[in-house]
N, C-alpha and C positions, 0 to 999 in steps of 0.2 A: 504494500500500500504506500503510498504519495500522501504529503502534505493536504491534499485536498479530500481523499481519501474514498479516491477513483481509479480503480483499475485500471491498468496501463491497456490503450486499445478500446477503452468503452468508450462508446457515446451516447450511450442513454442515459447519463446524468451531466453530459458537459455541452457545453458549447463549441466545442473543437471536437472534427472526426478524425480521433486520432489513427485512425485504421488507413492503411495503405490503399488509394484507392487507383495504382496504375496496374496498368497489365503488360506482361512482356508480349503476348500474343499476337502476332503479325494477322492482319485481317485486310480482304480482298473488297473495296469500297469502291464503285462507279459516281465521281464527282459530273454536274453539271452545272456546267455556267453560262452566263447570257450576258453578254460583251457587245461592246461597240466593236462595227465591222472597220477597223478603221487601220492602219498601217504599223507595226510595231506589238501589239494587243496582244498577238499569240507570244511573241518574244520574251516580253514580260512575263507570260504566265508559265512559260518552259522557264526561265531563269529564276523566278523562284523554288520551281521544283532543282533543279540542276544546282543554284548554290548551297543550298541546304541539303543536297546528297541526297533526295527523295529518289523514286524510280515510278517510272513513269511507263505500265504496262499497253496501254493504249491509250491511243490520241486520235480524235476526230473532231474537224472545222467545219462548217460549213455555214454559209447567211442565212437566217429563217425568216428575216422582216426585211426586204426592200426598202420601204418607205421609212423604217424607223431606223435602218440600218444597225441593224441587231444580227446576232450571230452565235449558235450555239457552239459549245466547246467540250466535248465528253470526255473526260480522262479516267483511267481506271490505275490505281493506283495501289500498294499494300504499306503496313507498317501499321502498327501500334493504336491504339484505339486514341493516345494522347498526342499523336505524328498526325493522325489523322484531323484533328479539332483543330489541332495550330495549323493543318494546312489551307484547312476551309477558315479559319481565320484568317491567314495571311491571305487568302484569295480574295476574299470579301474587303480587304483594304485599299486593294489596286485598283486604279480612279477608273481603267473605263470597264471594270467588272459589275454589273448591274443585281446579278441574281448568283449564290452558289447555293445548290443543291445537295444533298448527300443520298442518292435513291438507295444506297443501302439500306439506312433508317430509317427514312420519311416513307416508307411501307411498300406494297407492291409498284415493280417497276418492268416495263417490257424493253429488254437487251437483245439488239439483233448483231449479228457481221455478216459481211457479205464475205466471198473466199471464189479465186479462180485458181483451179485445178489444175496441173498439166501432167498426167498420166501416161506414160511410154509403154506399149507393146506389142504383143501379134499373139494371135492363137488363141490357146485358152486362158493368158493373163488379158486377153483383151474383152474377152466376153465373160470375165468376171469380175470386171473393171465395174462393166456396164452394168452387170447383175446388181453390185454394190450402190451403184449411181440411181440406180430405179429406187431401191431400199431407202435412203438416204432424200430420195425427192430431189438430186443434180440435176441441172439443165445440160446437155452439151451444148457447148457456145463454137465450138470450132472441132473439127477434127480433119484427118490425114491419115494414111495407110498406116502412118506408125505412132500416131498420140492422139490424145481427145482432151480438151479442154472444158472441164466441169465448170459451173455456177450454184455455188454450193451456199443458201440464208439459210443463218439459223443462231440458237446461242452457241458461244465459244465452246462448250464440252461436247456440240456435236459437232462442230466442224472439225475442233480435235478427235475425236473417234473418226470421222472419213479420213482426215487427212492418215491418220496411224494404219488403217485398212490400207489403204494405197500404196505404202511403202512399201510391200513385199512385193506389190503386182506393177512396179514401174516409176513411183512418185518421180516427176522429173523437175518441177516447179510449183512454187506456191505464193501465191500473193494475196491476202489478206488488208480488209480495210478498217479494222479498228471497230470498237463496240459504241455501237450508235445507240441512243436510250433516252427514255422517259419516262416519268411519273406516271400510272393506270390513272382511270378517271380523271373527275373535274377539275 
């Protein structure tokens, strides 16, 4: 017992919680923010991730208001549940960041990527290429006697499962567009 004559770690009789409350836990957070479309904006928002040694799992830009010239910005990010708070703080103080989001916590959110495929082969790696692409719902976008070029939406652990299936049967190329996302509902 303590001079006050409160258990070390309690807070049901103090005004201080003395209890630890970080977590070493790395956790996987899709940030969204609404930016002026304007020249420099993305630079800023990579150079806080990049000075502060953040890692920055996907990235996606694109303008979503013309007339107001507005621009959404989707980063998927991991680290620390207290990395994560000071990053959507530090976001939220850069002058032309309008909106930051956390769709991790702020409750259901629909995550799509898009994903182009380029699969190599003949014979029976070829037509079980395609077996795989029908299962999967792949578009071909291109093909040639000796490769087909899939069109693969979807969330990230299914385009990772086609893309991992393709590797024995020829994977020759992969180019991915980053997790595009948004809040469900109103």
């Amino acid at each position: 017992m303590n001079a006050l004559s409160i258990k070390k770690g309690s807070s049901r009789k103090s005004a201080y919680n003395l209890r630890p409350t970080f977590s070493d836990v790395e956790e996987r957070h899709t940030l969204s923010l609404i930016v002026d479309n304007e020249a420099g904006v993305l630079a800023r928002v990579i150079g806080l991730f990049s000075g502060r040694g953040y890692n920055i799992e996907s990235l996606t830009v694109a303008e979503t208001d013309h007339l107001g010239h507005l621009s959404r910005i989707t980063i998927v990010t991991t680290g620390t549940p207290q990395v994560i708070e000071q990053i959507k703080a530090q976001l939220s103080r850069i002058v032309p960041v309008h909106e930051v989001h956390d769709l991790t916590v702020e409750g259901a959110a629909v995550e799509r990527e898009l994903a182009l495929v380029k699969v190599g082969g003949t014979g029976e790696k070829r037509v079980e290429a395609m077996r795989m692409a029908d299962v999967f719902r792949a578009k071909v976008v291109d093909t040639t006697l000796e490769s087909f070029v899939f069109e693969l939406t979807g969330d990230v652990r299914k385009i990772d499962a086609f893309v991992d299936l393709m590797r024995p049967l020829g994977l020759l190329e992969v180019a991915r567009t980053g997790v595009a996302a948004m809040a469900r509902g109103a």
